[in-house]
C-alpha positions in Angstrom: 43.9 3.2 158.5 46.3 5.2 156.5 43.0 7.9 156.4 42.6 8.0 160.2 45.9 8.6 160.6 46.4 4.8 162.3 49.1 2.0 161.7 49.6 -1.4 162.7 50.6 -2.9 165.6 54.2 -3.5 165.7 55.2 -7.1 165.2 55.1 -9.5 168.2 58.6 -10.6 169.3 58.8 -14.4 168.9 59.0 -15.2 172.3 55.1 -13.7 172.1 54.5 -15.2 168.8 55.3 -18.7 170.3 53.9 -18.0 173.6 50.5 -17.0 171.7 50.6 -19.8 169.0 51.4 -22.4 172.1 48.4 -21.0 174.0 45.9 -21.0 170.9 46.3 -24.6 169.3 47.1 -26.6 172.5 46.0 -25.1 175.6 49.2 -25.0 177.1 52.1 -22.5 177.4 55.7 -23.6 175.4 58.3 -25.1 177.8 61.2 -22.5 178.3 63.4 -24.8 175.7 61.4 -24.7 173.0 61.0 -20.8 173.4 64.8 -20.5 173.4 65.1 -23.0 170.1 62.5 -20.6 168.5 64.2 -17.3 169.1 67.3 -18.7 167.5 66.0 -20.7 164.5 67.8 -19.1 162.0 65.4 -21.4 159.3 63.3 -19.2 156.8 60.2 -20.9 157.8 60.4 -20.5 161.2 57.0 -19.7 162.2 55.0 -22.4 159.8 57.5 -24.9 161.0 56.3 -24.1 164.4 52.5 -23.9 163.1 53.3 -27.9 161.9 54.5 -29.4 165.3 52.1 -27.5 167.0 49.1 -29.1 164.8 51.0 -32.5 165.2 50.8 -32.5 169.5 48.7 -34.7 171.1 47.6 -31.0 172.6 46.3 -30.0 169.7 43.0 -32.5 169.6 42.5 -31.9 173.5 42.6 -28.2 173.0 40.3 -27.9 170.0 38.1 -30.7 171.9 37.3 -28.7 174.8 35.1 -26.9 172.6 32.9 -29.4 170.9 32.7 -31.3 174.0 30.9 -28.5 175.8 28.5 -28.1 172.9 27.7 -31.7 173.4 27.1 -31.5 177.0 29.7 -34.3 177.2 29.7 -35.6 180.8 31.1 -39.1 183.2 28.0 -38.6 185.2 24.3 -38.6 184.8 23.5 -35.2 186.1 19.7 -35.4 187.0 18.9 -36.8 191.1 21.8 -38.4 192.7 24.4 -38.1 189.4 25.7 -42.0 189.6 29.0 -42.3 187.4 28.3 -42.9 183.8 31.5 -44.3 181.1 31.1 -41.9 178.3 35.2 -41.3 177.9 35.4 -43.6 174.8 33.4 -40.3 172.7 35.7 -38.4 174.7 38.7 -39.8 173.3 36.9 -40.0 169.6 36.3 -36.3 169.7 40.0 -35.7 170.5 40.9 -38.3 167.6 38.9 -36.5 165.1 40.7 -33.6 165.5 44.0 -34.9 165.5 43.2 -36.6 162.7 41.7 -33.6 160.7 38.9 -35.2 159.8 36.0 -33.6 157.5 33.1 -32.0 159.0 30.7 -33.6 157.1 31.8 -36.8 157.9 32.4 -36.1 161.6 28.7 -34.5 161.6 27.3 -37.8 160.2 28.8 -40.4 162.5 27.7 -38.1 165.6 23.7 -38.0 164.0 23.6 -41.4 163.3 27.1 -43.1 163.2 25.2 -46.3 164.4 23.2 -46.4 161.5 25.9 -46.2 158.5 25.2 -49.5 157.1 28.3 -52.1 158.7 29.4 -49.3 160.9 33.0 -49.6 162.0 33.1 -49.4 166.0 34.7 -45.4 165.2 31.1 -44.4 164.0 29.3 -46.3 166.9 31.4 -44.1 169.2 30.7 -41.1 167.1 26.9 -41.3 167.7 27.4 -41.6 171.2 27.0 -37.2 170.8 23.3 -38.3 171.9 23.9 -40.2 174.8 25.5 -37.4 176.6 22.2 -35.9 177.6 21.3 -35.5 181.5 19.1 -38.9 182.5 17.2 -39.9 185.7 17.6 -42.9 187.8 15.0 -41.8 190.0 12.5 -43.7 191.8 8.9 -42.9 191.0 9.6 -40.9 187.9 7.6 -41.6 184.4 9.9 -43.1 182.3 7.4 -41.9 179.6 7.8 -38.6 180.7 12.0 -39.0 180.1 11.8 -40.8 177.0 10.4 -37.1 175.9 12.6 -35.0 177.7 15.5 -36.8 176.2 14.1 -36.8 172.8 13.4 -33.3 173.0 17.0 -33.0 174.4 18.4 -34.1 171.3 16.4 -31.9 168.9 17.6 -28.8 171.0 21.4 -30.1 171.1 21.3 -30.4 167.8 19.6 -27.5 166.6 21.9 -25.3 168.7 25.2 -26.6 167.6 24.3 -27.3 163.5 21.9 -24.9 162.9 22.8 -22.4 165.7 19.5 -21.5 166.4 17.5 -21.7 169.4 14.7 -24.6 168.3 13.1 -25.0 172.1 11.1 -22.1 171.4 9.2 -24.2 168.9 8.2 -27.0 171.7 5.4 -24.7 172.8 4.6 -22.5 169.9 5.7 -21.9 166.3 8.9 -19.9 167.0 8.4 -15.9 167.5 11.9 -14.8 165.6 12.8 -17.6 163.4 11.3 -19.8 160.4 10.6 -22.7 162.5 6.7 -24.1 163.4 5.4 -26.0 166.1 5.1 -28.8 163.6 8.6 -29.2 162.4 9.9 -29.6 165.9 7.5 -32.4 166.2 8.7 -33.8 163.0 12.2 -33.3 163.9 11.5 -34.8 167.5 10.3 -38.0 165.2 13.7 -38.6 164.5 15.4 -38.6 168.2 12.4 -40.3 169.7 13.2 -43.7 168.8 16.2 -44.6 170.6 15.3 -48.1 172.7 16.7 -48.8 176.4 16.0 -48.5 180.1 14.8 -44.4 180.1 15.3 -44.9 184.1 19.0 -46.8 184.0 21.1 -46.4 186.3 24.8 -47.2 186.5 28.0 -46.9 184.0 26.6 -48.9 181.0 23.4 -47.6 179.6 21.3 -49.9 177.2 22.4 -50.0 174.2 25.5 -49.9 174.7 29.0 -51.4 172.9 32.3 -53.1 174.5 35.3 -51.4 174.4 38.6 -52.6 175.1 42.3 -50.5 175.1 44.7 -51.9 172.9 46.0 -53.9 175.8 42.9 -55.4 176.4 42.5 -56.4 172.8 46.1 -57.9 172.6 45.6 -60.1 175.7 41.8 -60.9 174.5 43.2 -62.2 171.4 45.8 -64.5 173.2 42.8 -66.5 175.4 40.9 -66.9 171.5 44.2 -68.6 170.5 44.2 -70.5 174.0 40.2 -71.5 173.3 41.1 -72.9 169.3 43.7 -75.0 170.4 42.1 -76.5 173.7 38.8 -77.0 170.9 40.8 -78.8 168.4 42.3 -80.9 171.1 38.9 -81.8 172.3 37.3 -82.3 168.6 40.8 -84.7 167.9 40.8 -86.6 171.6 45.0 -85.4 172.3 46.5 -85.2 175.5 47.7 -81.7 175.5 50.9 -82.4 176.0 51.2 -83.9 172.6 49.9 -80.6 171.2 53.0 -79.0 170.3 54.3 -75.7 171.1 54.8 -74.6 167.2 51.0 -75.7 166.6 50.0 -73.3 169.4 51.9 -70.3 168.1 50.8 -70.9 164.5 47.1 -70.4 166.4 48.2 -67.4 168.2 49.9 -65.8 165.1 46.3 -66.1 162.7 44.2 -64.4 165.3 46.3 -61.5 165.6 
């Protein structure tokens, strides 16, 4: 620089430097508040403090989600013929989480490949390999379900071509590829992989065979109250008691081991 007779940029003011920060890791711009506590922090680590509440936002994950979720095509709706509503917000949400949570690549490549296949796979990793179902599907009437099984396992060597390998693998489905090391054959051996996913290739409606239950935390806590409701009206049919001789302590004592 010094030899082209260049310098550097000045240095941003921090009402910039917070405005550009705020912008990059969540999306969003800073309130006018938090611009005014920035400009006065007289703290030596001003600007890493800022870095660390920034990276701690629920913002954060959505904003670096955006991206991920585009590569993996990630719609609530079929997208081929008349586009019926589809509930694919649970992989939504893990994406976000797994940002938020920093967690490795490698591991957040392998649940999204084949999460459902770790051996015991928590229900985290099922959602993970829901990066696959987020492919356009028919509902049509008339169409080959044959013919879609292929188009969506051809789908998924595509996806994931373009996203891991960052290559353009399509080429390949017709003819070994013109600008890159890849043969008509290994698509077909990669297609092996993707093409055995089982379910309805003509489904239509929110839950897509196979598919898992899901419930919010609220949902969980009340599910958990009827189980303690069922053990207790069980054990007073298995003993012959009139419920009302069931007392309340015996009921909680239920309640309290299934949560």
């Amino acid at each position: 620089m010094e030899g082209e007779g260049l310098r550097p940029s000045p240095e941003a003011s921090r009402r910039t430097l917070i405005r550009r920060l705020s912008l990059d890791l969540t999306g969003l711009p800073p309130t006018p508040q938090e611009v005014e506590y920035f400009v006065v922090d007289p703290s030596d680590d001003f600007y890493d403090t800022l870095v660390g509440r920034l990276l701690t936002s629920p913002r954060f994950g959505e904003r670096m989600a955006q991206h991920w979720l585009d590569l993996a095509r990630y719609a609530d709706s079929d997208g081929y013929h008349d586009d019926t509503d589809r509930a694919m917000w649970p992989y939504r949400d893990y994406v976000i989480q797994s940002f938020q949570d920093n967690k490795p690549f490698d591991i957040f490549t392998r649940e999204q490949i084949a999460g459902d296949q770790i051996p015991n796979a928590t229900r985290e990793q099922k959602m993970g390999s829901a990066f696959h179902r987020n492919g356009p599907t028919s509902s049509e009437g008339g169409a080959n379900p044959e013919e879609y099984r292929v188009k969506y396992a051809v789908d998924r060597v595509n996806t994931t071509a373009t996203v891991w390998l960052g290559a353009t693998l399509q080429c390949a489905e017709c003819h070994d590829h013109k600008f890159d090391p890849f043969t008509q054959r290994e698509f077909y051996q990669l297609l092996a992989f993707f093409d055995q996913v089982p379910g309805d290739y003509l489904f239509r409606g929110l839950y897509a065979p196979p598919s898992i239950e899901l419930s919010s935390s609220e949902q969980a806590a009340k599910l958990a109250t009827l189980e303690a409701s069922i053990a207790v009206l069980k054990k007073q049919a298995e003993m012959n008691v009139d419920p009302d001789e069931v007392t309340k302590k015996e009921i909680g004592r239920c309640q309290g081991a299934l949560r």
